[in-house]
N, C-alpha and C positions, 0 to 999 in steps of 0.2 A: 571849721567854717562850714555852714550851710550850701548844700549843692548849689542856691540860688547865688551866692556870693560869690562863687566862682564867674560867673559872667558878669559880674559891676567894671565898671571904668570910669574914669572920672568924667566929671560935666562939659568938660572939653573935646573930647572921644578921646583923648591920649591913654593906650595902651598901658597897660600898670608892667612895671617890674616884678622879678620875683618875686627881689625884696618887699615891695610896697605890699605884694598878695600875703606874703608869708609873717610880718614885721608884727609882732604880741599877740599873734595864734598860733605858736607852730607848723606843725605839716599842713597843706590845705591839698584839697582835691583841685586839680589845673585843670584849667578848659581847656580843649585841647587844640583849639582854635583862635585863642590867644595869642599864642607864640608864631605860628602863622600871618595872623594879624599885623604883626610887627614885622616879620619880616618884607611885608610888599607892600609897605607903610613909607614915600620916600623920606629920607631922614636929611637931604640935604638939598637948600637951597635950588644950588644949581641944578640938580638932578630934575627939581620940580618946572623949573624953565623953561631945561632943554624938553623935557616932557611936551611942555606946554607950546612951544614951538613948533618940533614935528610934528603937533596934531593939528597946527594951523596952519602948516602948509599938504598936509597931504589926509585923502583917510581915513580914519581908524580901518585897521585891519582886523581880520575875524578874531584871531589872540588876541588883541589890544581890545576888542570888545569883550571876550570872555573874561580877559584879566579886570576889569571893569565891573561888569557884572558879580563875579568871583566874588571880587574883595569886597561887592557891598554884600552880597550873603553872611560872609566873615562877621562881617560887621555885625547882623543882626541876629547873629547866631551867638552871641560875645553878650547882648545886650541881657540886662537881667529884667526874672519873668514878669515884674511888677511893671517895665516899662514897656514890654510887648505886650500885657494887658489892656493898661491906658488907652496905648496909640492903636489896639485893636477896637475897641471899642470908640472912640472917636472915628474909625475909618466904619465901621459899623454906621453911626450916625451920618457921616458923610455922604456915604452912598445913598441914603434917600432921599438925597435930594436929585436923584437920578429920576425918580418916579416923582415925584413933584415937579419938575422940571417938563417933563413929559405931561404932566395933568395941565401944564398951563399952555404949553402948545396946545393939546386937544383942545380943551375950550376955544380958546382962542381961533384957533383955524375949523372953525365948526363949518361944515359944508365946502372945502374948499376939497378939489380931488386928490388933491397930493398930501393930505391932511397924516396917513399913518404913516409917507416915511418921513415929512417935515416933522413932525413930535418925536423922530427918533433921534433926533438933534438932542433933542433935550438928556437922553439917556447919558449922554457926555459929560453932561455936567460935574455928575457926582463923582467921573472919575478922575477927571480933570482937578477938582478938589483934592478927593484923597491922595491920589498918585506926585502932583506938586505940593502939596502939604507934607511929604515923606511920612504918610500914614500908614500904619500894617494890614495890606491887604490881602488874605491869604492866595487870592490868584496869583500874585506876584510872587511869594513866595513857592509858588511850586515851579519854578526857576532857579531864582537865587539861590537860597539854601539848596538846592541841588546840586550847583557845580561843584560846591566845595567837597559833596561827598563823594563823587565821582571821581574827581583827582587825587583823594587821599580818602580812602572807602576806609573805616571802621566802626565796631559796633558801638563804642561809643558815639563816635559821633552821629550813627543813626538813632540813637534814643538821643542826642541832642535837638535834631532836626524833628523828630517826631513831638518834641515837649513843643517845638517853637509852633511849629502845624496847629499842633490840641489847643494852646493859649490862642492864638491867631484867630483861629474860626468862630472857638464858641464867642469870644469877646465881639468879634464882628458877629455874630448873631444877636449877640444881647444887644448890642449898637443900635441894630436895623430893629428888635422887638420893640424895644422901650420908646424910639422914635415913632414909628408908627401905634404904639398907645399911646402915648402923648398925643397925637396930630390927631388920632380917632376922637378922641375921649375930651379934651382940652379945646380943641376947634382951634388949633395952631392957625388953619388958614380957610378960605373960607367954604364956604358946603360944596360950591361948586367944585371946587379943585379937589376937595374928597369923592366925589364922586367920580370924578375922572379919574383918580389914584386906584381908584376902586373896578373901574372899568377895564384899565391899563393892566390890573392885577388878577382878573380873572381869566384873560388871555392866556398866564401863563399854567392859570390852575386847569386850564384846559389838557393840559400834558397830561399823559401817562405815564410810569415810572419809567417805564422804555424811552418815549421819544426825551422826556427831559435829561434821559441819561448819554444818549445820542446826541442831539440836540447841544450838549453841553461839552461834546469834545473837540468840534471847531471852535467853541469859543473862550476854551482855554487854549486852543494852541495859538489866537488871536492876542490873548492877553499877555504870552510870553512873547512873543514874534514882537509886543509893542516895546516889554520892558528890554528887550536886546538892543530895540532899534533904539532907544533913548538916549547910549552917550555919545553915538553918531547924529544927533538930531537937537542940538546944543541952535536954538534960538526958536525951535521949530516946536519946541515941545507939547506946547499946548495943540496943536495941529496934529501932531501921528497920533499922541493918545485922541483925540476926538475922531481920526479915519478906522479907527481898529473896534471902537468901542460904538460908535456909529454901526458898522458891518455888523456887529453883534445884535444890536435891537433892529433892525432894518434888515435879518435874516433870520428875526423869530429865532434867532440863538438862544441858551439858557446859562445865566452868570449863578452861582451858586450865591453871596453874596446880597446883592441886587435883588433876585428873583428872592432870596431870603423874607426881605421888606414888603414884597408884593405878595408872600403866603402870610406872613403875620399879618397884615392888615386885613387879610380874607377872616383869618381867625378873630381877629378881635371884631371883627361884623362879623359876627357868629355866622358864616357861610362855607366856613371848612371845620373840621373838627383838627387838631392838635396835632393828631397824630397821622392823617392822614399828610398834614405840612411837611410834616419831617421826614416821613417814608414813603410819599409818595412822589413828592417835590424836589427837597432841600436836598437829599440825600443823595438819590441818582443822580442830582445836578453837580454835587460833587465828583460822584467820581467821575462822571464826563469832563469835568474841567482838569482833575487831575489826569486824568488819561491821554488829554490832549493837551497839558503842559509840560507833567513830566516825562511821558512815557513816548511821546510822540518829538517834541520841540526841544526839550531839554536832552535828552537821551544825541537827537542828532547834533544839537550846537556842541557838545560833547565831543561827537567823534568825528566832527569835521576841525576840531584842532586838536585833538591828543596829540598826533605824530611829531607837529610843533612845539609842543610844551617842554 
């Protein structure tokens, strides 16, 4: 069986059996996150209830939210690459409408004083989409997929998490390029809101590989700080993603993702060359984000409950 085959489960998320993995292929290669999976998977009614109870009288505690967090990394660390492609690239496209959302403020609040941080409203949007859509957005993932290695560190499963990473990004890149050639090229929507896209986008091409790499480590530890707060914020959702993701464009923060769509539209109006996008921008914006999600956020939600576990 193909490496990729080792992470399939069926269309319901239910966990496969050995048997079901191994059943007219012999030996298979096991994820090793599989059997995990099963295990803090509740398998019985009640169990789900009482669950369901003490969370609604009392809340979540910091383990009960790592445990939380945890088992959805599990999850999409299990999932095969064809479906972390997909749902990267849909959250790719998602996300511009971050910067769309933002050109229609601008216009619209034209001359009004509070006009650059009301348009930072609009930045919400797209994450508001991806993030309730259960879309693959690699800032989230430099979370998730972390705790599970953290608790049970091996080198496989660090070349699991690093394939999940590589799939995730570039797929959210192609997402955000091909959306903005289309919206360039096609006249998706109308001249004025390209040029406000365009305006909104050259802000960020204003960085330098430093400040966007800077620039991008509060606002990954933003992005992780949102996805912890999530299973404690059960009605509120659309409200913490839009306080977190707000502080980020209304503090000139850099999202690697986002800011992705705002260098490819610079390029395709031939105003940046290609490779300045990538190594001047997209890149250092990365690792600011990962610096300040896993290295900062993730590293601590970590060790304020090991002793517990």
């Amino acid at each position: 069986m193909s490496q990729d085959d080792s992470f399939s489960h069926s269309p319901a998320s239910t966990p496969k059996t050995a048997d079901s993995q191994t059943a007219g292929s012999g030996e298979t290669e096991e994820n090793p996150f599989s059997e995990e999976r099963e295990q803090h998977t509740p398998k019985h009614k009640r169990e789900r209830e009482e669950a369901a109870q003490i969370a609604e009288r009392q809340g979540l505690s910091s383990v009960t939210v790592y445990s939380i967090v945890r088992q959805e990394g599990i999850e999409e660390l299990s999932r095969p690459v064809q479906s972390l492609w997909w749902s990267g690239v849909a959250a790719g496209i998602g996300i511009t409408t971050s910067v769309f959302a933002e050109a229609i403020l601008h216009n619209g609040l034209e001359g009004h004083p509070y006009r650059a941080l009301l348009e930072s409203l609009g930045y919400t949007v797209g994450f508001v989409l991806v993030i309730l859509s259960r879309l693959q957005l690699f800032t989230e993932n430099t979370l998730t997929v972390i705790l599970p290695l953290l608790n049970n560190f091996s080198v496989a499963r660090v070349g699991i998490a690093a394939r999940l990473w590589a799939v995730v990004f570039v797929a959210n890149l192609v997402g955000a390029a091909a959306t903005m050639a289309v919206t360039l090229y096609f006249g998706t929507t109308s001249a004025e809101n390209i040029e406000a896209m365009l305006v909104i986008s050259r802000e960020y091409a204003e960085h330098s590989g430093w400040e966007a790499m800077w620039l991008g480590v509060p606002a990954g530890f933003f992005i992780a700080v949102l996805v912890w707060m999530l299973p404690s914020s059960r009605g509120f959702e659309i409200l913490t993603i839009m306080l977190f993701t707000f502080l980020i464009a209304a503090g000139g923060l850099t999202h690697v993702i986002a800011g992705s769509a705002e260098a490819f539209l610079l390029v395709f109006n031939a105003e940046m060359g290609l490779f300045a996008a990538i190594f001047t921008l997209i890149l250092p914006t990365l690792v600011g984000n990962v610096l300040g999600g896993t290295f900062l956020f993730a590293l601590l939600a970590y060790a304020q409950v090991e002793e517990e576990l």
